[in-house]
C-alpha positions in Angstrom: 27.4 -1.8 14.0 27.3 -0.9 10.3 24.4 -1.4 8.2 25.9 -4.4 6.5 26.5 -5.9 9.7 22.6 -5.6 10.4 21.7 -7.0 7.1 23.4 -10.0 7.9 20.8 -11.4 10.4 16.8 -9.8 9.6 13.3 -11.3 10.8 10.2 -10.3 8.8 7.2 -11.1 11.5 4.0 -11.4 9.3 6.4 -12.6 6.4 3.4 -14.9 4.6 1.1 -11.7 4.6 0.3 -9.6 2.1 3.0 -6.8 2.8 5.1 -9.1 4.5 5.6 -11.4 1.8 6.4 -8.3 -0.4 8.8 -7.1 2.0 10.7 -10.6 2.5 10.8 -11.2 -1.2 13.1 -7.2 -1.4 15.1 -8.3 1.7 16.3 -12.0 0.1 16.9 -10.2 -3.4 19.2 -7.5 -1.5 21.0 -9.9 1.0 21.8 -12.8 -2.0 23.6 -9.7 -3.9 25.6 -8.7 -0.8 26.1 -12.6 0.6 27.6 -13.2 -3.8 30.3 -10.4 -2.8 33.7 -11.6 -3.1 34.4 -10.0 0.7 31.6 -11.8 2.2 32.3 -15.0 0.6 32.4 -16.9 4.0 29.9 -14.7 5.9 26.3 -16.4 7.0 23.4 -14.4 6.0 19.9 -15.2 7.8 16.4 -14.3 6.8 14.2 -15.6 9.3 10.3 -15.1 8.0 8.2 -15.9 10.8 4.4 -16.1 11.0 1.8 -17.8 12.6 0.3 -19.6 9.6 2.3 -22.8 8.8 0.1 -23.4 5.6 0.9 -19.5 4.4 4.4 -19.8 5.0 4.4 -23.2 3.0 2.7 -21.0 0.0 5.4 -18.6 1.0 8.1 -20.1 -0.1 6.6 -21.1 -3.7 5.5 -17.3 -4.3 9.6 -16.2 -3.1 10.8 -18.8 -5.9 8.7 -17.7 -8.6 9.4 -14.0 -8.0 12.9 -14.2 -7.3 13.0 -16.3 -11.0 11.2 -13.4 -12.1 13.9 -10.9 -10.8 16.6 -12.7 -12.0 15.5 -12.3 -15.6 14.9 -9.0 -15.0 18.2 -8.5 -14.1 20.7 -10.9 -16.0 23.8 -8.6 -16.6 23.9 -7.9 -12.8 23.8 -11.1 -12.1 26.7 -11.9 -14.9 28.9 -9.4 -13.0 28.5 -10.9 -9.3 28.7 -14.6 -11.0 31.5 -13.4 -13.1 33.9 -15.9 -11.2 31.7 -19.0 -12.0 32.6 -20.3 -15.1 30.5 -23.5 -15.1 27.3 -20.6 -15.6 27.6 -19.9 -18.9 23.6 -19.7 -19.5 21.6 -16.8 -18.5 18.9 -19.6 -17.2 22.0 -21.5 -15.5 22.6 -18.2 -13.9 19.2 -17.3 -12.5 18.7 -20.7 -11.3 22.3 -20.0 -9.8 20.4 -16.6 -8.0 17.3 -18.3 -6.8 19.2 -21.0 -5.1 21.5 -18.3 -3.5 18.5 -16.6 -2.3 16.7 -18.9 -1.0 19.6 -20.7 1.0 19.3 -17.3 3.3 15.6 -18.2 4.2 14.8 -19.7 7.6 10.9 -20.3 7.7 9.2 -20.7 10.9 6.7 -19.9 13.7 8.7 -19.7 16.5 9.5 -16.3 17.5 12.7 -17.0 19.0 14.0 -17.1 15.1 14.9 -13.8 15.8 17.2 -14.3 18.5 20.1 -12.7 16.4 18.7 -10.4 14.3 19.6 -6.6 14.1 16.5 -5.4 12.3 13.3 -7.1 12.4 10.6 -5.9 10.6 7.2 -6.0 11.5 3.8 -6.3 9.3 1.0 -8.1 11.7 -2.6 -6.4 11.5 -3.4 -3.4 12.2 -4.1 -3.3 15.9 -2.2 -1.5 18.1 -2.6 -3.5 21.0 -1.1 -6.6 19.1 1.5 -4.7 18.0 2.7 -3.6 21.5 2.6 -7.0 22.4 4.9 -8.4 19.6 7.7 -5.7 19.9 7.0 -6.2 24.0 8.2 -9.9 23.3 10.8 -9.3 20.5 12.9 -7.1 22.5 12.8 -9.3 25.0 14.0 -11.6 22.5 16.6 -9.8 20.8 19.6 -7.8 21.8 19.1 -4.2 23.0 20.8 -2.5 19.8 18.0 -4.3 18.0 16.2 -1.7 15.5 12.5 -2.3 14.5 10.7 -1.3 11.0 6.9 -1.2 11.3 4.6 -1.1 8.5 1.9 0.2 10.2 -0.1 2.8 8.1 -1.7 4.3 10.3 -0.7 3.8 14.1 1.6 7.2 15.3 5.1 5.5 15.5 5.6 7.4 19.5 2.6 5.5 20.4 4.2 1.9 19.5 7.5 3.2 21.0 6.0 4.5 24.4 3.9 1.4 25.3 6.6 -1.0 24.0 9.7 0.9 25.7 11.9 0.4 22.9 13.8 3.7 23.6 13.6 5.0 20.0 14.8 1.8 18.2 11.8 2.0 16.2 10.6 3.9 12.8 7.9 3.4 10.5 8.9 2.5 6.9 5.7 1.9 5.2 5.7 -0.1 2.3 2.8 0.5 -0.2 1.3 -2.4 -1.7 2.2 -4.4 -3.1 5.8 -3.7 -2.2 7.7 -5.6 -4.6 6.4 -3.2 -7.4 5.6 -0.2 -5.5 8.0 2.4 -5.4 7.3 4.4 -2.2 7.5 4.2 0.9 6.1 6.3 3.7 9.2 7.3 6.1 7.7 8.3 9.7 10.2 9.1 13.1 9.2 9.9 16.1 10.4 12.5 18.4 12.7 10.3 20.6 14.3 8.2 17.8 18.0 6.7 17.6 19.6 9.0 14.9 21.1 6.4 13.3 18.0 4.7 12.6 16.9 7.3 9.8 20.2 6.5 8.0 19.5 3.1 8.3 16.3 3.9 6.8 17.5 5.9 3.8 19.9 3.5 3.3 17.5 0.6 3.4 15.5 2.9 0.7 18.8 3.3 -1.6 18.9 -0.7 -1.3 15.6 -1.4 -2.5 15.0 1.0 -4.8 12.2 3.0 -2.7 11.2 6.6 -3.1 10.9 7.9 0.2 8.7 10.4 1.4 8.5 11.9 4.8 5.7 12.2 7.2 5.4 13.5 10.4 4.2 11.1 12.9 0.4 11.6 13.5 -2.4 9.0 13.0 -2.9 7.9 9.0 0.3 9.9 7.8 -0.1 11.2 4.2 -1.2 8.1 2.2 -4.1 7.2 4.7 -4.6 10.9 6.0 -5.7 10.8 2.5 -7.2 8.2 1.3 -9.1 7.8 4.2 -11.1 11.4 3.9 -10.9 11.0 0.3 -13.4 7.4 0.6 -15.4 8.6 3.2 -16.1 11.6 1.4 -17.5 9.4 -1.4 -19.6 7.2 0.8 -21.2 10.2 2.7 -21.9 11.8 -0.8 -23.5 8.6 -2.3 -25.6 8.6 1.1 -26.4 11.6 0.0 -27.7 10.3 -3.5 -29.3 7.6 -2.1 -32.7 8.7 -2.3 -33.0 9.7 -6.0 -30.9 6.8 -7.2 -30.7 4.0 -4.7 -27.7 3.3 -2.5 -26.3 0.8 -4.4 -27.0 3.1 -7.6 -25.2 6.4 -5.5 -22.1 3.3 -5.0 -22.3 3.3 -8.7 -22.3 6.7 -9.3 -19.4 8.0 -6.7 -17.1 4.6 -8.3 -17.7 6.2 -11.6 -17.5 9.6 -11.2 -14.1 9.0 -9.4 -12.4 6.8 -12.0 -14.0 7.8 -15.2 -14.2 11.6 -14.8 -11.6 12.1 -12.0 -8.9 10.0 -14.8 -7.4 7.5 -11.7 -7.0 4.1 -11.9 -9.4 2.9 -9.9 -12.7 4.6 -9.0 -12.7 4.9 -4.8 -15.4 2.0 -3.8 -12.6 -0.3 -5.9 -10.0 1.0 -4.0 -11.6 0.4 -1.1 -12.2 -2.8 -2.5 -8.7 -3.8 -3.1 -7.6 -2.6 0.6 -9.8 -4.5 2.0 -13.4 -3.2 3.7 -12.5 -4.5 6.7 -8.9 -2.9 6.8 -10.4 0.2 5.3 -12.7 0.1 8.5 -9.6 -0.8 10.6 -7.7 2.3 9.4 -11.1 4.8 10.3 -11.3 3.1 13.8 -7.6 3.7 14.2 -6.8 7.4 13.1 -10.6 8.5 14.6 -8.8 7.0 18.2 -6.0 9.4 17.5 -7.6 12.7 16.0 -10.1 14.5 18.1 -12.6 16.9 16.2 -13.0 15.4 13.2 -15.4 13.0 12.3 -13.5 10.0 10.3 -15.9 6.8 11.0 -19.1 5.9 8.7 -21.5 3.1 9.9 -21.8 2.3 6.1 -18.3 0.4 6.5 -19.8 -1.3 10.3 -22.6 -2.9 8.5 -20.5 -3.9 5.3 -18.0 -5.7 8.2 -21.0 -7.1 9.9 -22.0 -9.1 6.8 -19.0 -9.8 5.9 -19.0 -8.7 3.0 -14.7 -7.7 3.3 -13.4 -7.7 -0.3 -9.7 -7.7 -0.3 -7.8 -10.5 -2.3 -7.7 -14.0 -3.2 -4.6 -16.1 -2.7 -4.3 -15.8 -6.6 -4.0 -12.2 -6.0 -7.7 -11.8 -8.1 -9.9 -9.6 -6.2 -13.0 -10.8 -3.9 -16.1 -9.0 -4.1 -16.9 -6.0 -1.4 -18.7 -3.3 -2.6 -18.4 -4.1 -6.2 -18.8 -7.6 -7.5 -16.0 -8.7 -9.6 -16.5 -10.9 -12.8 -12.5 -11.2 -14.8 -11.3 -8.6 -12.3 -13.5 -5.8 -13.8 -16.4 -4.4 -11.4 -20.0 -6.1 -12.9 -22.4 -5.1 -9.8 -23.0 -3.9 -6.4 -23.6 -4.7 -3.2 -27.3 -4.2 -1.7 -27.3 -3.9 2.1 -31.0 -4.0 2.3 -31.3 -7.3 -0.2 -28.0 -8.8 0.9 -27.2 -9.5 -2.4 -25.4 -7.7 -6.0 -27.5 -6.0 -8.2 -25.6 -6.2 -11.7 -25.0 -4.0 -13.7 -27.9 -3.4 -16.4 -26.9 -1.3 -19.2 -30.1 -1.6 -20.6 -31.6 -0.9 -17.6 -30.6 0.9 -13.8 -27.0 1.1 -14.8 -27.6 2.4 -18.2 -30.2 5.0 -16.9 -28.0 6.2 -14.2 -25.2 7.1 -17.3 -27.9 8.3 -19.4 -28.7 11.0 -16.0 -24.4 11.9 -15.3 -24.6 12.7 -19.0 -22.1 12.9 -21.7 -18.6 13.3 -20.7 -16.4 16.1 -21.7 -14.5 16.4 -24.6 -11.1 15.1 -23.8 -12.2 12.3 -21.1 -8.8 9.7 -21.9 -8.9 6.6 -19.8 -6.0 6.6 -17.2 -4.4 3.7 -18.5 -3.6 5.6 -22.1 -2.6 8.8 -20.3 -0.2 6.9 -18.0 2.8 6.6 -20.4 1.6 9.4 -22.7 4.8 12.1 -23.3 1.8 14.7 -23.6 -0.3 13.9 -20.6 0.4 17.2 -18.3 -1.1 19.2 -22.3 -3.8 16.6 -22.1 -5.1 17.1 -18.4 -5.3 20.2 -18.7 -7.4 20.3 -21.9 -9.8 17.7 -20.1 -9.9 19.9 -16.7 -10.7 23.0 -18.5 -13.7 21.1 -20.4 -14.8 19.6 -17.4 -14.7 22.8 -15.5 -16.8 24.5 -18.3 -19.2 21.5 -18.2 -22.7 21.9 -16.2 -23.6 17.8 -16.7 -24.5 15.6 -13.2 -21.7 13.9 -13.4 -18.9 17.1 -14.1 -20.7 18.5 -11.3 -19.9 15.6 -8.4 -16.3 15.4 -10.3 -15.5 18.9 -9.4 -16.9 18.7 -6.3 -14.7 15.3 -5.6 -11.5 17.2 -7.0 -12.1 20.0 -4.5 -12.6 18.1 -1.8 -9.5 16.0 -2.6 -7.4 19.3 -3.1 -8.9 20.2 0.5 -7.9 16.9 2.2 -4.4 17.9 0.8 -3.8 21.2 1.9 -5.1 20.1 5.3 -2.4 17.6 5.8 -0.2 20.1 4.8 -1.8 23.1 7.5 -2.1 20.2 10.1 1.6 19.2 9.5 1.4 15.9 8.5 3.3 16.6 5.3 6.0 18.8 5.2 4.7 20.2 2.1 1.8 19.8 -1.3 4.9 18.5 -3.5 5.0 15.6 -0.2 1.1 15.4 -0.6 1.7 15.4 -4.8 4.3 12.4 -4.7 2.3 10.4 -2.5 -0.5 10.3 -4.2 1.3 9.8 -7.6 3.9 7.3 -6.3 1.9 5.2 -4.1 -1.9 5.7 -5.7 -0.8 6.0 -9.1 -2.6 8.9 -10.0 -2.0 10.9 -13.1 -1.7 14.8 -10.8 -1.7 15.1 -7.9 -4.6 16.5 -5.3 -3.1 20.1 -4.7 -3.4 21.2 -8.2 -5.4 24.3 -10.4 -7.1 22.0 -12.1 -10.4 23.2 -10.2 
C-alpha cells in the first residue's frame, strides 16, 4: 500500500489535546490538498479524531475552522492552482471558504474507538503513561487491520517498550511533534530495533508533507529534546535549592528564571518553560525516563510537592498560560510560588525582587534580549561579543550563567557519548528548532 493509499483513511486518538489537535489540524490541511487533485476527484478521504472528551472535541472543531481559515490565507496562490478548475471562485475569500469546507468535510469526530476501523495510520497523543498507552495500541490493533502503522507522540517513552508490550511487530515509530505542532518545525524521529522498514519512509515522507524538520534519535528514554530539557530544569531547581538559604526559595526560583533567560539570551527563562510544559507533565517526564535509566539521578521532590498542591501550570483553553511556579499577569511572569506560605510572592522591584538584581549585578555589555537577536542578520557576531563579556565578567549572576551554559554544554555531549543523538549538530538543531534557542548547547561560548 502506497503512502497515498494510507493517507486516505487516518485516526488521531487524543485529537482535542494539546498536540493532538496540532497534529489533526496538519493532517486535514494535507489530505484536503491531495482529496482537491484532479486524480482523486472521486476518492473518499477520512479523518477520524477520536477522544474521550465530547465537550473538547466540540471546541475541536471551532479551533480546526479558525486555523484552517488561517492557512488558507496564508496560502492563497496554492489554493488558486488546485481550484484552478472552479470558475464560480473568483475571490481569494470565496476560495478559502472553498478550502475550509473541503477540509473539514474529511473530519469524522467521535469517541468511539471503532472510528478507526479502516485506517492505515493512526496516530496516537494520549498522556504520558505507558501503561495507557499499551492499552490503547493493545485495543487499536485489535481494531484495525494488521498492515496498520502507528505514530506515537510520546516524548519520552522508548518506542521498543510500547512495541514489545503491545505486540505490534514493528508497525510502530515515534514521530514527535514539538509543541505546538502547527507552528513548530521539528519533529523528533525515533525507531526501534525491530521496525517495518517501510515505516521510516512513511515517516520521512509524512515529514516532506508537513513541512517538518526531522531529526533522529535513537530510542532510549527522553530522546534528545527531553534528555535535555529534563537535566537542563532539574539542574536549575537543585541549584536554586542550593540558594535557598541566602535568598529564599522562591527568591533562588527567581534567580535560576532570570539568570537562564536574561543572561543565558533564550526565550524563556527554565521555571517558565517548565511552566508552559506543564509541572505536572514536567514531573511525568522525570518519573518516566528515571524508570528507564539506571545510575542517574533524574527525579526532585521539589516537582512532588508542586503536584501535590496542585499548583500544575500548563495552559488555559485560550492558550494564555496558568500560573505554576511563576504567577502570570498579561502572559509576563509577576511572582512566585511560596511552598511554605502556599501562596505568590510578587515581584517587588522596590523591594525583594529589586534587591535580588541589585546582588546578580550589572549585566554585561552586549546583554540583547532574545527576541531582537532572533531575526538579527548579525546575531552569530553578536553572541559572541556578549559570551566573551560574560566570560570576562566576575558578577553573581555571570557566575550562575556560566555555570548553567556548562552544564547545558555537559547535558549535550552526554547525549551524544550515551548515544542518544547521533551527533552535537543533532543535539544543536534540537535545541534551536524545537526550543528556539539562539546556539545551541555544544558550543565555545564557555
Amino acid at each position: 500500500m502506497t503512502f497515498d493509499e494510507r493517507l486516505r483513511n487516518v485516526s488521531v486518538i487524543g485529537a482535542a489535546g494539546k498536540m493532538g489537535s496540532g497534529i489533526s489540524l496538519l493532517l486535514a490541511q494535507e489530505m484536503a490538498k491531495q482529496k482537491l487533485k484532479p486524480e482523486n476527484k472521486n476518492v473518499p478521504y477520512r479523518l477520524n479524531l477520536i477522544d474521550i472528551n465530547e465537550i473538547a472535541l466540540d471546541g475541536l472543531m471551532s479551533y480546526l475552522r479558525a486555523q484552517l481559515t488561517k492557512a488558507g490565507e496564508k496560502t492563497t496562490v496554492l489554493l488558486r492552482d488546485l481550484y484552478r478548475d472552479r470558475e464560480n471562485l473568483v475571490e481569494n475569500y470565496d476560495i478559502i471558504a472553498a478550502f475550509v469546507d473541503d477540509a473539514m468535510s474529511v473530519l469524522r469526530l467521535g469517541t468511539d474507538l471503532n472510528m478507526v476501523k479502516n485506517s492505515h495510520m493512526i496516530f496516537e497523543a494520549i498522556v504520558e503513561d505507558k501503561n495507557v498507552k499499551v492499552d490503547l495500541l493493545k485495543k487499536l490493533d485489535r481494531l484495525s487491520d494488521k498492515d496498520t502503522v502507528y505514530f506515537t507522540n510520546t516524548s519520552s517513552i522508548p518506542i521498543h517498550v510500547l512495541n514489545n508490550e503491545a505486540n505490534l511487530g514493528g508497525r510502530i515509530i515515534g514521530f514527535h511533534f514539538y509543541n505546538p505542532p502547527a507552528v513548530q518545525r521539528l519533529a523528533e524521529l525515533i525507531a526501534a530495533d525491530r521496525i517495518n522498514p517501510e515505516l521510516k519512509d512513511m515517516s520521512l515522507e509524512l515529514a516532506k508533507r508537513l513541512r517538518k524538520t526531522i531529526v533522529p534519535a535513537n530510542d532510549i528514554a527522553g530522546f534528545i529534546g527531553n534528555g535535555h530539557f529534563l537535566r537542563d530544569g532539574l539542574y536549575a531547581i537543585r541549584e536554586a535549592k542550593k540558594l535557598a538559604p541566602e535568598y529564599t526559595l522562591p527568591g533562588a526560583i527567581y534567580i535560576m528564571n532570570k539568570v537562564s533567560q536574561d543572561l543565558l539570551i533564550r526565550p524563556m527563562g527554565i521555571f517558565q518553560l517548565i511552566d508552559y510544559v506543564g509541572v505536572d507533565v514536567y514531573q511525568c517526564i522525570s518519573e518516566t525516563v528515571s524508570g528507564y535509566i539506571k545510575g542517574e539521578d533524574l527525579k526532585d521532590d521539589l516537582l512532588a510537592k508542586m503536584v501535590e498542591k496542585k499548583v500544575l501550570g500548563g495552559q488555559h483553553a485560550d492558550g494564555s498560560q496558568k500560573d505554576g511556579f511563576l504567577k502570570y499577569e498579561k502572559g509576563r511572569p509577576a511572582g512566585v510560588y511560596g511552598l511554605d506560605k502556599g501562596e505568590y510572592e510578587m515581584f517587588d522591584p522596590e523591594g525583594w525582587s529589586g534587591e535580588i538584581d541589585k546582588k546578580l549585578g550589572a549585566y554585561p555589555e552586549g546583554t540583547i534580549p532574545w527576541r531582537k537577536l532572533l531575526m538579527d542578520p548579525k546575531k552569530n557576531e553578536k553572541l559572541s561579543v556578549y559570551f566573551k563579556n560574560l566570560n570576562a565578567s566576575d558578577s553573581l549572576g555571570a557566575k550562575l550563567a556560566k555555570a548553567y551554559l556548562k552544564n547545558s554544554k555537559k547535558i549535550g555531549e552526554f547525549l551524544v557519548e550515551t548515544g542518544v543523538a547521533k551527533s552535537a549538530d543533532d543535539v544543536n538543531s534540537v535545541l534551536l528548532n524545537g526550543f528556539y534557542h539562539l546556539y545551541g548547547p555544544i558550543n565555545d561560548y564557555i
